[in-house]
N, C-alpha and C positions, 0 to 999 in steps of 0.2 A: 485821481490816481495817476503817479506818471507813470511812465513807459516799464521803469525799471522794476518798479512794484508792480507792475502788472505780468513782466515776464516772472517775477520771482513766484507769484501767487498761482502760475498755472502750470512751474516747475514743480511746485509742493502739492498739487492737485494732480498730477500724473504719475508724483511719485507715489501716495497714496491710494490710487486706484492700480496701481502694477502692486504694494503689498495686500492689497485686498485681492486681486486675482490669483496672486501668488497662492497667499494662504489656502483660497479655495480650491485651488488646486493640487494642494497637500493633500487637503481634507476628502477631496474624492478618490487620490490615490490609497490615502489611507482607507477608502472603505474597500477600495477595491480589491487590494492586498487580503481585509479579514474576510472579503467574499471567497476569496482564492481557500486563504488559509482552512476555511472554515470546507471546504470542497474534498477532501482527503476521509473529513471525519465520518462524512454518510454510508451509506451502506449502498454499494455498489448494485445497479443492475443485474438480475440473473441473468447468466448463459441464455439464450434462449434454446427451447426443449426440440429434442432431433425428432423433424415428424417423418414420420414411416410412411411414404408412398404406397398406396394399397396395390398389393398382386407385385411388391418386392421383395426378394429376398434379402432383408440385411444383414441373418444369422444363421446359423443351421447347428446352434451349441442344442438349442433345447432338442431338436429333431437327432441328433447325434448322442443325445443322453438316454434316448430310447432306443434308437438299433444299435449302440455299440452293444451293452449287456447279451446280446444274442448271437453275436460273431467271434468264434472260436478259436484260437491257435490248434491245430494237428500236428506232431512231430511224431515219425512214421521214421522206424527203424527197420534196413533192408538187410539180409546177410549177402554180402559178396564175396567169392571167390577168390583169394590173390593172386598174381599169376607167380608160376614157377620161375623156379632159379635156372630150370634146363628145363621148357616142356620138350627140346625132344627128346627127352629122355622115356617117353613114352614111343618113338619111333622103334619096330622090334627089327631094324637091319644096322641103327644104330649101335640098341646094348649087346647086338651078335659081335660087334667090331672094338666095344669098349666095354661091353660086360656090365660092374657094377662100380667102376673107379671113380664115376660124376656121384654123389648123391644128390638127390630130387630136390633136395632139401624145399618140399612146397610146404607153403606157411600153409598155419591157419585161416579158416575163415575169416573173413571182415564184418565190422559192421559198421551200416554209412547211415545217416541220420541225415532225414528230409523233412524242413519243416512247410504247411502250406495252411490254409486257412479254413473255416467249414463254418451253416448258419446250424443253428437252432431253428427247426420246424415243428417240433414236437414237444410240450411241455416235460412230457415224459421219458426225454432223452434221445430222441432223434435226431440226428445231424446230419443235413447235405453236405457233399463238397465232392471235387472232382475225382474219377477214377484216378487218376494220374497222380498226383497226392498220396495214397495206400494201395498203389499197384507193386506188387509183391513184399509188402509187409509182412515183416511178422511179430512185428508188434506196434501198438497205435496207441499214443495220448491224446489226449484233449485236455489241455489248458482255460479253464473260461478265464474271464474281466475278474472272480472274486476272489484269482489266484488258487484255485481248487482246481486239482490233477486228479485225470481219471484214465482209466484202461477201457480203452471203447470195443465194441468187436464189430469184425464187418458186415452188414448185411445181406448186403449184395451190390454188386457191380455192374458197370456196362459199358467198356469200350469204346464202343462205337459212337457213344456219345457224349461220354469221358463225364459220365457221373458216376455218384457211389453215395451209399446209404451206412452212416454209423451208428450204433448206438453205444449210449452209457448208463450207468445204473445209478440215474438221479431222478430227483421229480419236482414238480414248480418251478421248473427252468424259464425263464422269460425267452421269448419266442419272437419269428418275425414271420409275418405270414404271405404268402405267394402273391402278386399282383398278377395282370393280364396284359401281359406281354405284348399282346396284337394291337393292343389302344398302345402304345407307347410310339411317341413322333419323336422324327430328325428335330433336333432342338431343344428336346425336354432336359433340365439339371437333372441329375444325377449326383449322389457319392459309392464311390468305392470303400469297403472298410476289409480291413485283411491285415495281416502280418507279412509284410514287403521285406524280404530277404532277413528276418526273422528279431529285427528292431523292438519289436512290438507293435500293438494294435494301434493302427495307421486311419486318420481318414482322410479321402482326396477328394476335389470337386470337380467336375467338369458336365460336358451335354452328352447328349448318343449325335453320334457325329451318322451313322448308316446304321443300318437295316439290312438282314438277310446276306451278311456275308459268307463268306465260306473260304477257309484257308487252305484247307486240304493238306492241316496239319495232324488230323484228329486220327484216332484209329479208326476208319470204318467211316472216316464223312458222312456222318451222320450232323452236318451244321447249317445254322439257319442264327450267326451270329450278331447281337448286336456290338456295334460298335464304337466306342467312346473314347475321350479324348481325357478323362480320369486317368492319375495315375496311377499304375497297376505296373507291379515289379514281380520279380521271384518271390514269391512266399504269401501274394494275394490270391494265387490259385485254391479256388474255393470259397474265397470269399463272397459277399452280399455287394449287388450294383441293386443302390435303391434310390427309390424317386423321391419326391417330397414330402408325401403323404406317410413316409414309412414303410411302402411295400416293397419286398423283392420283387426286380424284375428280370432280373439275371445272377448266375454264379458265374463270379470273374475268372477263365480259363486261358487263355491266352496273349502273347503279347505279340505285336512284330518288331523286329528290332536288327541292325545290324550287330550293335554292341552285348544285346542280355540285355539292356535298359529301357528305361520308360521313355517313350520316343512320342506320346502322344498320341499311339494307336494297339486300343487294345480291345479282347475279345471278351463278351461272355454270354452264355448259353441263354437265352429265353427262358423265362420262368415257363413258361405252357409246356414246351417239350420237358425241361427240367422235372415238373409236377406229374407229368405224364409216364416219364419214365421211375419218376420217384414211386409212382401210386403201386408199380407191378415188381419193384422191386423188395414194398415194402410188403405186399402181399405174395408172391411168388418165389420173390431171391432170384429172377431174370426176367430179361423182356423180349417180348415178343413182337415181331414187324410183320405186316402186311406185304406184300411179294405176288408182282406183275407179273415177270418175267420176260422182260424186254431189258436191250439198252439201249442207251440213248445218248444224246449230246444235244447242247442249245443251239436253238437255230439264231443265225448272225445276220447280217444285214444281207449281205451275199446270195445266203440260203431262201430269206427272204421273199427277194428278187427273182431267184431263178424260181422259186415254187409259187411267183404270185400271190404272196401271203401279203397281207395288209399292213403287217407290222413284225420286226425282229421280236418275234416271242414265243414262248413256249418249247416244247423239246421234239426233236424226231425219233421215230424208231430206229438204229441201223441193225437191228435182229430181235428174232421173237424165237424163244427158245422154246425147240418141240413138244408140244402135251402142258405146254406151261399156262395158266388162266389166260395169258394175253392171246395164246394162239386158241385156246378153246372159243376163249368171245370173238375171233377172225380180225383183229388187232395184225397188222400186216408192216412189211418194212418199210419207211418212206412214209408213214402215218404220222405228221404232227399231231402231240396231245396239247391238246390248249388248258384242259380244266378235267378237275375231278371233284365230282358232285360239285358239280356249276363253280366250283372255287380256282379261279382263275391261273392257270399254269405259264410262272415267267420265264424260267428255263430248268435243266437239268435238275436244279438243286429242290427246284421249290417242290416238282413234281415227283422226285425220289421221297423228300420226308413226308409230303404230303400222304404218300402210297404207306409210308414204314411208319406212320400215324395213326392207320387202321388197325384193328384186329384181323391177325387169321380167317379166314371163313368170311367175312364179309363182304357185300356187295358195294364196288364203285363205279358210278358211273361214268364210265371215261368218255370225255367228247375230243373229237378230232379228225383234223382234215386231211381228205384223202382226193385228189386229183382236183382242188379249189372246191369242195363241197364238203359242209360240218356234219359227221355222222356220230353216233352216241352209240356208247356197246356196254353192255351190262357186263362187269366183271369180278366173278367169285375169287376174292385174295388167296393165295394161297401164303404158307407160312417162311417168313426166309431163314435160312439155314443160319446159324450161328457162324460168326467169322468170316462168313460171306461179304465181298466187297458190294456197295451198293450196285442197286441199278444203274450205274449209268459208267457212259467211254467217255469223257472229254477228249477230244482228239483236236490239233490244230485243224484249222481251214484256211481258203484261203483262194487261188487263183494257178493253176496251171495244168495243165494237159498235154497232150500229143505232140510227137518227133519235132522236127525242125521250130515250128511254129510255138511251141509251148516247151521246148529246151527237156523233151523226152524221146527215150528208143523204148517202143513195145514189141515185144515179140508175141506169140502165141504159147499159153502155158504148157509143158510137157511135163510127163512124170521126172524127168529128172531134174530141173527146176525148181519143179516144186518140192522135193525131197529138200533140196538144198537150202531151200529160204521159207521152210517151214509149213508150208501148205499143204493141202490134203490133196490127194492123187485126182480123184475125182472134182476138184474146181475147177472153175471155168472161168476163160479172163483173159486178159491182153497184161501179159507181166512186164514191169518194167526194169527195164535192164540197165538203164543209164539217165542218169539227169542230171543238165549244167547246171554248177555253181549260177547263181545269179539269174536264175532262170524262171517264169514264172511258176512252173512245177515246183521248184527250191523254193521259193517264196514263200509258195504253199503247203509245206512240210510233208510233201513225196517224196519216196526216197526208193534205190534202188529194190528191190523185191517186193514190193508192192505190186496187188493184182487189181485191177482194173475192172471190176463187174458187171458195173453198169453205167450208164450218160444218161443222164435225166429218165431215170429209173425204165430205160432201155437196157436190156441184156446186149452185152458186147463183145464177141468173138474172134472179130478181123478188123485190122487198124480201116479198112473202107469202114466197116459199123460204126466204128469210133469217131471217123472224121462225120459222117454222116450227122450223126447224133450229135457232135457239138456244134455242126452247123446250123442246126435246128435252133440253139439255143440263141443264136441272131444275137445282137448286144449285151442280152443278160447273160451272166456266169452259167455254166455248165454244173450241176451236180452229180456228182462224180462218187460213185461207190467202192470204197476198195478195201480189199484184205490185205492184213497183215499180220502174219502167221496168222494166230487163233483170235485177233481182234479185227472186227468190221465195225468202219467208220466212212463219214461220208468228207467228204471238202468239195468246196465252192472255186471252179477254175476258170479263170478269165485268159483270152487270149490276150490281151493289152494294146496299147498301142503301134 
């Protein structure tokens, strides 16, 4: 073979092995293509299924389809007054001057319609929801969830702790029943369910943000609020704050808010006090409170300090009213109470409801410290008078005392003085008669006419007693007794730096 045949023969051999590759090459495209094509036709992979993390909430529809049925719409009709066209037409040196020329012309009565919210507790037609809600009605609906209208009547009411008892004339009403209140912690979820500015039946979600507040918006502070961060508007007053379980643990009462709006901070009463007060209104039609007969204010870090107390807690006496239980069991002024029947007293609030918790007639055991020693005194309640403010004075404290040094002028109190700035003839005191702006007495929320009675539960007569006595007090605050007019309260004065 020569040359030439030999390059031709391996020309034709390369070009037949590039169409055999070639072709193969088709051929695996080709299959690869019907593997593709063929990939559309199957049936897709499920979703896979959403697992449910145990001790998660990921729903609250099914727990929401049981307490809504039991949370009420109220709409509560007031009559009001209009005002006159001329009320001084009623002034009688006026119609001597102008006779009968103006007519009065005073309109008729109004009528203002308030809507607020209320639970089912009773199958048989019972309904909590706040005093405040049908405080001066004179007429009351209930709306339930199956759009059935009813004329409910009042039971009875209470003020002071701004609940109220309805009833309607139905039966097999689904119901939600009372939980315990005292188990309930900072953090637990929560829903609000109510009628928010009158939308209709609303549910919100949030936690109990606190414990045992107290706004000292209520009639009669009678509060021991929990606190949540659910939203709660106009027209949820009344409504149910329930847990997860489905229990009431509160009726949602109030809001804080600069606007009217849901700010994130709202109130509602404790099912225990709630159930407590519900129980005697439902047997009774009022309640009845237990009654020391002292007041008081929480002791501060200050107060503390200057009475060598272990810790800022619990409440002081600053008066025990004559013949009253507290002075029969020898409950004295300047008496910290810590606890009633061994139940721990954290300040003013806890130990008033705690006291307006009991019955009448009953005996508590009040412990409390009297000169750094815990003493116990048996004490038969007496009953508190309706409309009575509770036990207790909040008063500021704080830090200031005597003339130059503490940015006060005392004088000795005289009857005429004391006429003047409201005092009883017969008190005893060092009155003050002046104190600078920016002073630690001002700091302290002293104010001119203030009587001075005591320094570290020292009776104090002559600015020497007084300087005496607050030297005594050496770096810690001075406690400081003072009247004003008909209130005695004590504050914590520092001389400062």
């Amino acid at each position: 073979m020569n040359t030439r045949t030999y390059k031709v023969a391996i020309l034709r051999a390369n070009i037949l092995l590039s169409l055999v590759l070639l072709v193969f090459s088709f051929a695996s495209c080709s299959g690869q293509s019907h593997l593709m094509n063929l990939t559309p036709t199957q049936q897709a992979p499920p979703p896979a299924a959403t697992t449910s993390v145990p001790g998660v909430q990921t729903s609250y529809a099914d727990l929401v389809s049981r307490v809504a049925p039991a949370v009420v719409t109220i709409r509560s009709t007031e009559r009001v007054r209009a005002a006159q066209q001329f009320p001084f037409m009623d002034d009688p040196m006026f119609r001597e001057f102008f006779g009968d020329r103006f007519p009065q012309q005073q309109q008729p009565p109004q009528r203002v319609e308030g809507v607020g919210s209320g639970v089912i507790v009773n199958s048989d037609g019972y309904i909590l929801t706040n005093h405040h809600v049908v405080d001066g009605a004179i007429e009351i609906k209930v709306e339930l969830t199956d759009n059935r209208t009813f004329t409910a009547k009042l039971v009875g009411s209470d003020p002071p702790s701004d609940l109220a008892v309805l009833k309607i004339d139905a039966k097999s009403l689904p119901i939600l029943s009372l939980g315990d209140s005292d188990k309930v912690r900072v953090g637990d979820p929560v829903l609000a369910v109510g009628n928010p500015l009158g939308i209709g039946q609303t549910v919100t979600s949030g936690i109990i943000s606190a414990k045992g507040r107290a706004t000292g918006l209520s009639d009669g502070s009678f509060e021991d609020f929990l606190q949540t961060d659910a939203a709660i508007n106009r027209g949820n007053s009344g409504g149910a704050l329930v847990n997860t379980n489905g229990e009431v643990i509160g009726i949602n009462s109030q809001i804080l808010s600069p606007s009217g709006g849901n700010i994130g901070i709202g109130f509602a009463i404790p099912s225990n006090m709630a159930k407590a007060v519900m129980d005697q209104l439902l047997k009774t039609g009022k309640v009845r409170r237990g009654m020391l007969g002292v007041t008081i204010q929480s002791v501060d870090a200050d107060m503390a300090s200057s009475l060598n107390l272990p810790a800022a807690r619990g409440a002081i006496v600053t008066s025990v009213q004559t013949g009253s239980p507290a002075d029969r069991a020898g409950l004295k002024r300047g008496d910290v109470i810590t606890a009633i029947n061994k139940q721990p007293v954290v300040d003013n609030n806890s130990l008033r409801n705690l006291v307006a918790s009991m019955a009448p007639g009953s005996t508590a055991e009040v412990t409390a410290i009297r000169n750094g020693r815990e003493q116990d005194f048996q004490v038969a309640l007496a009953e508190l008078p309706e409309r009575q403010r509770p036990e207790s004075e909040e008063s500021s404290s704080g830090g200031g005392t005597s003339n130059e040094k503490f940015g006060l002028t005392l004088q000795t109190l005289t009857a005429e003085m004391a006429s003047r700035y409201g005092l009883d003839a017969d008190d005893q005191g060092l009155l003050v008669t002046k104190v600078d702006p920016g002073s630690n007495a001002a700091d302290a929320g002293i104010r001119q006419g203030d009587l001075i009675q005591e320094v570290n539960r020292q009776p104090v007569r002559t600015l020497a007693e007084f300087n005496s006595a607050i030297q005594r007090s050496g770096a810690r605050p001075a406690l400081v007794l003072i009247k004003r007019r008909n209130v005695v309260t004590y504050v914590t004065l520092k001389a400062g730096s």
